[in-house]
DOSE-561136 format. One record per residue (C-alpha): x, y, z. Coordinates in steps of 0.02 Angstrom, whole numbers, padded with zeros to 5 digits, always signed. Layout:
XYZ ...
***
This chain:
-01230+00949-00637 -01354+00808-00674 -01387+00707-00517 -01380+00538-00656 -01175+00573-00665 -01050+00469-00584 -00854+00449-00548 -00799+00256-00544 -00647+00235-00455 -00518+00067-00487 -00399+00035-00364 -00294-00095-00416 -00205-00149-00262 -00078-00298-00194 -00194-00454-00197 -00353-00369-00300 -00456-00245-00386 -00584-00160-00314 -00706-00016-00415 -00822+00076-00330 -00943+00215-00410 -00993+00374-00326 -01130+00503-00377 -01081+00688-00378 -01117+00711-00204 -00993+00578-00143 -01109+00450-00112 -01068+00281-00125 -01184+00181-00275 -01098+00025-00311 -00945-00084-00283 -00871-00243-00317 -00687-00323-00308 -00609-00469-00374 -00445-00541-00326 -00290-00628-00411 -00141-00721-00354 +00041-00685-00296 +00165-00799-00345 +00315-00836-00244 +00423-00950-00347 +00580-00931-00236 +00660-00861-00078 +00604-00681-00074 +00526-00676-00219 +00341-00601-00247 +00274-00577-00416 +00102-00563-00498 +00028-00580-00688 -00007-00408-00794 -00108-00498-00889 -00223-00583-00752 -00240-00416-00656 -00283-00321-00819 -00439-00470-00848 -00483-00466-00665 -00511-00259-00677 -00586-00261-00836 -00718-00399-00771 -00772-00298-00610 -00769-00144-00683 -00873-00230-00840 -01011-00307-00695 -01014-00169-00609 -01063-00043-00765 -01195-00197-00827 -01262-00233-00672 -01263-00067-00569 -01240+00097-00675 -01285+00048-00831 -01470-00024-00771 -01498+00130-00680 -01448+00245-00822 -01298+00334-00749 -01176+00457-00869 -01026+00404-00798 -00901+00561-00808 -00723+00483-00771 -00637+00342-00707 -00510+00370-00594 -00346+00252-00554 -00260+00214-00405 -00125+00084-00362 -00024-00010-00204 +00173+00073-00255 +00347+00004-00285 +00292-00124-00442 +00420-00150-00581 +00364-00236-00748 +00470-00232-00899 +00398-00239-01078 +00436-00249-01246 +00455-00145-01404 +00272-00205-01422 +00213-00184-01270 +00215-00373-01230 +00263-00396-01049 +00428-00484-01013 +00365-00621-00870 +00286-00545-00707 +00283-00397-00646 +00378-00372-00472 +00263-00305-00319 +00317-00207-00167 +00337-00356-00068 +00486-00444-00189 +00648-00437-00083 +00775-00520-00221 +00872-00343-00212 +00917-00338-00032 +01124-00348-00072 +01099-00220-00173 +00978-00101-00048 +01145-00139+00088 +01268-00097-00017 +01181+00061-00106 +01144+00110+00093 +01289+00103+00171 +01366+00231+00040 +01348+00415+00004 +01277+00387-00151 +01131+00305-00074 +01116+00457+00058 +01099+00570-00085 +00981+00480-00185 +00870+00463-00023 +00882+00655+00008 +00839+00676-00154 +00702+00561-00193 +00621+00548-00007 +00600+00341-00062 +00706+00243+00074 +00831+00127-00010 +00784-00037+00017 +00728-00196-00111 +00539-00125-00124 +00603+00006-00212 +00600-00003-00407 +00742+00094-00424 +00812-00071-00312 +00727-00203-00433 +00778-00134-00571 +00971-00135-00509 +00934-00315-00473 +00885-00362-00651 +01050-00271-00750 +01153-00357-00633 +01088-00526-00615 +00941-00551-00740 +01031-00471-00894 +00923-00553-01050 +00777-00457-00993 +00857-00300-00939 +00920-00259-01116 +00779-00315-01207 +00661-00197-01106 +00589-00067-01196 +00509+00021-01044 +00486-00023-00853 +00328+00006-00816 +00210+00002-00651 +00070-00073-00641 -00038+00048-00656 +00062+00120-00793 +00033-00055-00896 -00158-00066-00858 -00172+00124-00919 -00054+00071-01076 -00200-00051-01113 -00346+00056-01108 -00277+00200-01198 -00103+00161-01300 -00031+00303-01186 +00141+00239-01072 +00112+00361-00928 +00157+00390-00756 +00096+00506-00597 +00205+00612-00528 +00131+00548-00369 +00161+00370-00417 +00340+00414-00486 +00399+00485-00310 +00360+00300-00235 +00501+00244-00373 +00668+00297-00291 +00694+00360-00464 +00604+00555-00442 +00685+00688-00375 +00522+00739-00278 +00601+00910-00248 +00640+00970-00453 +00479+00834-00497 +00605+00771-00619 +00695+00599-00644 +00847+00609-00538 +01003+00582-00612 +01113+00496-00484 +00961+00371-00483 +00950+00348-00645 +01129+00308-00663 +01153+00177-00509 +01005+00083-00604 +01078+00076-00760 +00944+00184-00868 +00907+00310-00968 +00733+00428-00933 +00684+00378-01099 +00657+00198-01033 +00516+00258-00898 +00358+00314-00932 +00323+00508-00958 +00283+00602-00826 +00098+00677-00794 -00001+00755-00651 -00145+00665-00525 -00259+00772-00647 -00201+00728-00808 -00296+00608-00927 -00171+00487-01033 -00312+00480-01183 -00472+00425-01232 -00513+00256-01212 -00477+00135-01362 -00622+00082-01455 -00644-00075-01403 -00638-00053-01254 -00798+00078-01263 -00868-00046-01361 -00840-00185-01246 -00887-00096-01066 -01022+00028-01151 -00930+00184-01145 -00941+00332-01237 -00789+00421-01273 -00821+00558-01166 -00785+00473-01035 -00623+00558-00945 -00477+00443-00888 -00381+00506-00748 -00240+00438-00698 -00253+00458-00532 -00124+00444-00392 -00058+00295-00273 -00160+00203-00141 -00060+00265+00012 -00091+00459-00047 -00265+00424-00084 -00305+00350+00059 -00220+00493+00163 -00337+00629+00050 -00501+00506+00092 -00460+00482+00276 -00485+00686+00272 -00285+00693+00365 -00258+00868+00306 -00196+00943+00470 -00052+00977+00573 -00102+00847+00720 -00192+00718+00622 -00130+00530+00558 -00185+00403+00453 -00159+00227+00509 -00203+00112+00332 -00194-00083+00373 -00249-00190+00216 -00146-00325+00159 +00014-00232+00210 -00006-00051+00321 +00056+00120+00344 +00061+00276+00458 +00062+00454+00358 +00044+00615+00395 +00031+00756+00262 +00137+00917+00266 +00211+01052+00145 +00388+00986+00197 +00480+00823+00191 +00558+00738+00338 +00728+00750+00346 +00781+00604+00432 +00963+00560+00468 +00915+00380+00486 +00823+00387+00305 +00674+00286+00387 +00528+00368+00302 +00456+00391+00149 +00402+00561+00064 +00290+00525-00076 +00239+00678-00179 +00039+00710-00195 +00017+00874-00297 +00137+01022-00307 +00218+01061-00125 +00088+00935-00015 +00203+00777+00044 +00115+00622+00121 +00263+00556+00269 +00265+00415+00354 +00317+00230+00375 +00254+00070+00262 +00241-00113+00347 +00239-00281+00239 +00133-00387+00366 -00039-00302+00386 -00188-00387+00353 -00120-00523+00258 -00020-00565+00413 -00167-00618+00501 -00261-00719+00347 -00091-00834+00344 -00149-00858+00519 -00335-00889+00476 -00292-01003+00333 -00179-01121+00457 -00292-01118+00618 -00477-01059+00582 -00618-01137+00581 -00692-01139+00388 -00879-01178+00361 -00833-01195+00157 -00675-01198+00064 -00654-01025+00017 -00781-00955+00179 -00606-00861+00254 -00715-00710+00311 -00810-00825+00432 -00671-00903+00493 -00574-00739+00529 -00759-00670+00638 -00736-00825+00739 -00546-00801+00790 -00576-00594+00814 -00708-00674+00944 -00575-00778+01033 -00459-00645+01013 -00582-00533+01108 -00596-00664+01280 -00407-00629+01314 -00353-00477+01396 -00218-00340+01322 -00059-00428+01324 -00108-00619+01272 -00023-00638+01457 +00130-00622+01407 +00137-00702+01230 +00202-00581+01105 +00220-00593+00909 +00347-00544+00777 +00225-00515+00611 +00384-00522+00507 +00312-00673+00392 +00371-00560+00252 +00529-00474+00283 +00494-00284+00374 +00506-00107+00316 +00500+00031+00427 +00547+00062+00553 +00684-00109+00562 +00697-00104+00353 +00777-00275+00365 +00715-00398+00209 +00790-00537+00318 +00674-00513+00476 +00548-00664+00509 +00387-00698+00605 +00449-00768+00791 +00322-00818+00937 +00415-00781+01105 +00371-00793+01291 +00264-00966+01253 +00234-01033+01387 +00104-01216+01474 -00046-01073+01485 -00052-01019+01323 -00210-01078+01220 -00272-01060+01046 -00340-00888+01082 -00184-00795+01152 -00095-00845+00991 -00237-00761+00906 -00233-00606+01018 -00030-00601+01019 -00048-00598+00818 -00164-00470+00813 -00059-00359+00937 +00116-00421+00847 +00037-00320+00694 -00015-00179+00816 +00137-00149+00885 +00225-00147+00720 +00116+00002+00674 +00121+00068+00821 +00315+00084+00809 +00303+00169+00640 +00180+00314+00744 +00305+00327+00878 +00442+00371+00737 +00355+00465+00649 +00323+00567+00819 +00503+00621+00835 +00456+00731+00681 +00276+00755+00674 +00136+00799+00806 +00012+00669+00825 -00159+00702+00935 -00295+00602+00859 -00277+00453+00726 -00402+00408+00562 -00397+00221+00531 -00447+00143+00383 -00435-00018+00267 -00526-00163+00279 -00410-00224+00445 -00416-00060+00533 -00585-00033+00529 -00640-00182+00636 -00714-00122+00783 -00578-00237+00899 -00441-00189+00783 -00494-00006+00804 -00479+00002+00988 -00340-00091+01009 -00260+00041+00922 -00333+00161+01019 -00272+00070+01180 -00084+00037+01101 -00078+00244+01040 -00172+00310+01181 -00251+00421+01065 -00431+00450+00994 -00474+00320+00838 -00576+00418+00687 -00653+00296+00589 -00800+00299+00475 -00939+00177+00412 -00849+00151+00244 -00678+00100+00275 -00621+00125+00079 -00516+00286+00108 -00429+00247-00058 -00583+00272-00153 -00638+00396-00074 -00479+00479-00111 -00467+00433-00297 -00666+00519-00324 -00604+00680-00215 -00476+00673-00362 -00611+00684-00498 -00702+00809-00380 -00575+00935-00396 -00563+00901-00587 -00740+00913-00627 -00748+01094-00511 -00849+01012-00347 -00709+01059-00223 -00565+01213-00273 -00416+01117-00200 -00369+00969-00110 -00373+01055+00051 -00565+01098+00024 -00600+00909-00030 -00483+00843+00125 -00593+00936+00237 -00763+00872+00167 -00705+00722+00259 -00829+00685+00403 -00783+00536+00544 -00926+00533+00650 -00865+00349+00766 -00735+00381+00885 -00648+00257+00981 -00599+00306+01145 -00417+00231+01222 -00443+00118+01381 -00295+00177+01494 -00286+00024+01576 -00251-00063+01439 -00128+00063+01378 -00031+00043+01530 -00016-00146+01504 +00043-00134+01311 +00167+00019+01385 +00254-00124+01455 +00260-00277+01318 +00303-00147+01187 +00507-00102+01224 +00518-00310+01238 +00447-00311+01064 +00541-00161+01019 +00710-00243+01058 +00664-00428+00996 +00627-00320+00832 +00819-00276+00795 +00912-00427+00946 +00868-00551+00819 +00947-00465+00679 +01114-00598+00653 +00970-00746+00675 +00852-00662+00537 +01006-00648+00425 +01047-00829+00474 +00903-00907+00445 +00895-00814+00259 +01050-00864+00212 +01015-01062+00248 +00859-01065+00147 +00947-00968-00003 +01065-01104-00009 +00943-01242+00013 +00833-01181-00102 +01002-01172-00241 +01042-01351-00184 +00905-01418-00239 
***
């Protein structure tokens, strides 16, 4: 193959876009992002603009080609797609969205995700699907707009993702992953069909989703303008791609019986990968189907990253307006002077309800054991580890049903070098990490690898994954988070009456007025 080819990767995730663009041999040529907002217009509700995230990718990706590839006179071969999960946007007859689409993070369904829970129907549809019922869940959102949003649940014409929307745009095509479908609570990840009993507690027909395709598939050419506009010929393969979570489980190389993946962007995860779901009694993980019989298990979190830029943005220290990287350096420093434990100070990251391993929409961020010693910098520690130990509780789950020796961290969070042995010290286990903490997109050109014939399978292209940094656990350290944990642990679910409490007050505030 011509060493001139490339894959470009888009990875349109919770608060932006990033592309990248790799040459045949994997290496890394180019990349830029650009971000968009999140709108939260009332009590548990997050949304975001199709239309703004379709102009934000199609501005990278167009700087990136004029700037980068095209200059240096690369054939570009395919772009690939990847996308955060759980996003619910309904359109038209014409394709016209019908207002914003509905993100992961949107909790408006949570009476719904109780009452579907607490019955055998919802047991059933978990079993089947391997997508825990809760208000992330599209087949939870959509529920939520027949019964209390009713105008714009029978004038849909299709409920889309995300992705599904940005791909309807470039090509015409209304398409879906298998991958991406199994994050729906509407696939039967088993018969890699829409499940019926699903279908039916949302109030839909299959004919209202997108259809069906594999990771590998392309939806179509590109339209013409769009080759026109970005300088494409129309050679140039779409795939479709798969979601962020499974992509960034292939590109952290996790391929083993033994091995995690700890993702912490803007929100987080812990997977593993295996040719069986988890059977859980509990129904506390999720089973998202990657290709054929290969399962990605494990536990989401809301408050990752984007946990600790709230924090930033109320109590750093900004050289500029918009200079929030700087700021976040200086606290990690401060963070870094106090010792493992922020004597005694320990954090709740709940600032945006919690999924596993508490799923409770109602949960909220809570400082406890303040007390005259505490400074600036053990708040900033005690966040940190609040986000930690979140993760870390998702591992120890995930433990009861999966081996766990050594751990591969990525996402921009992860990777820091303080972040990264702090989750050594919390696991007590070896940290993989590498010096490019994208795993997604590394995952997403793996994809095209396999497509284009560079690796026979996805276990050939998972093992092409090399970590050369690892972080070593401290025990000392370990011993002393050993013993804050169980207090976090229990704070986690005691609070439970005061979460709901506290939710129900600001529903009928925000009503009142």
């Amino acid at each position: 193959m011509d060493n001139k080819e490339c894959i470009i990767t888009v990875e349109l995730g919770t608060n932006g876009v990033r592309v990248m663009a790799f040459n045949l041999r994997g290496e890394s040529i180019g990349s830029m992002k650009g971000s968009y907002p999140t709108f939260h217009t009332q009590p548990d509700y997050s949304e975001q603009d199709p239309e703004q995230i379709f102009i934000t990718m199609l501005y990278v990706l167009k700087n990136l080609l004029t700037e980068v590839i095209h200059p240096k006179h690369y054939n570009i071969v395919s772009i690939c797609f990847s996308a955060s999960m759980h996003s619910v946007l309904p359109i038209d007859q014409n394709g016209e969205p019908l207002g914003n689409a509905i993100t992961w993070a949107d909790n408006r369904g949570k009476r719904e995700a109780i009452e579907l829970n607490s019955s055998s129907l919802g047991k059933r549809i978990y079993n089947a699907t391997g997508t825990p019922i809760h208000p992330m869940s599209p087949l939870i959102k959509i529920a939520w707009l027949s019964r209390n949003d009713r105008g714009r649940f029978v004038n849909t014409y299709k409920f889309l993702s995300i992705k599904s929307y940005i791909i309807q745009q470039l090509t015409g095509e209304y398409v879906l992953d298998y991958s991406l479908a199994s994050a729906t609570g509407l696939l039967n990840i088993h018969k890699a069909s829409w499940e019926h009993d699903a279908l039916a507690y949302a109030g839909i027909k299959a004919d209202l989703l997108p259809e069906l395709i594999s990771v590998f598939a392309s939806p179509g050419k590109l339209r013409k303008e769009y080759q026109k506009s970005l300088g494409l010929h129309e050679s140039v393969k779409i795939l479709i791609g798969s979601s962020d979570g499974c992509l960034a489980t292939l590109g952290g190389g996790v391929w083993e019986e033994g091995k995690a993946t700890i993702t912490i962007e803007d929100s987080g995860a812990v997977r593993t990968v295996g040719k069986q779901v988890i059977q859980d009694e509990k129904q506390r993980f999720f089973n998202y189907l990657l290709w054929e019989n290969y399962y990605v298990s494990g536990g989401p979190t809301n408050n990752g990253g984007i946990v600790f830029e709230w924090f930033t943005k109320q109590f750093g220290d900004f050289k500029g307006p918009f200079d929030i990287d700087h700021a976040m350096e200086n606290l990690m420093r401060e963070a870094a002077t106090v010792s493992a434990g922020s004597e005694g100070l320990l954090f709740l990251p709940y600032l945006l309800g919690e999924r596993a391993p508490i799923w409770n929409a109602n949960a909220r961020g809570n400082y406890f054991g303040i007390n005259i010693k505490h400074e600036k910098q053990h708040f900033v520690r005690a966040t940190i580890e609040g986000i930690l130990y979140e993760v870390y509780s998702i591992g120890r789950m995930l433990q009861e049903h999966r081996r766990i020796d050594t751990l591969t961290v990525n996402g921009s969070f992860a990777s820091i070098p303080l972040i990264a042995q702090m989750l050594a010290d919390i696991f007590n286990k070896p940290v993989y990490t590498g010096s490019n903490p994208d795993s997604i997109a590394r995952g997403a050109y793996l994809l095209s690898a396999i497509d284009l014939g560079i690796y026979k399978s996805l276990d050939e292209a998972a093992r092409s994954i090399h970590l050369p940094i690892t972080v070593k656990p401290q025990s000392s350290n370990h011993n002393v988070y050993q013993k804050y944990f169980p207090i976090f642990e229990r704070l986690s679910t005691k609070l439970n009456e005061e979460f709901e409490a506290i939710a129900n007050v600001q529903q009928e505030e925000y009503i009142k007025h």
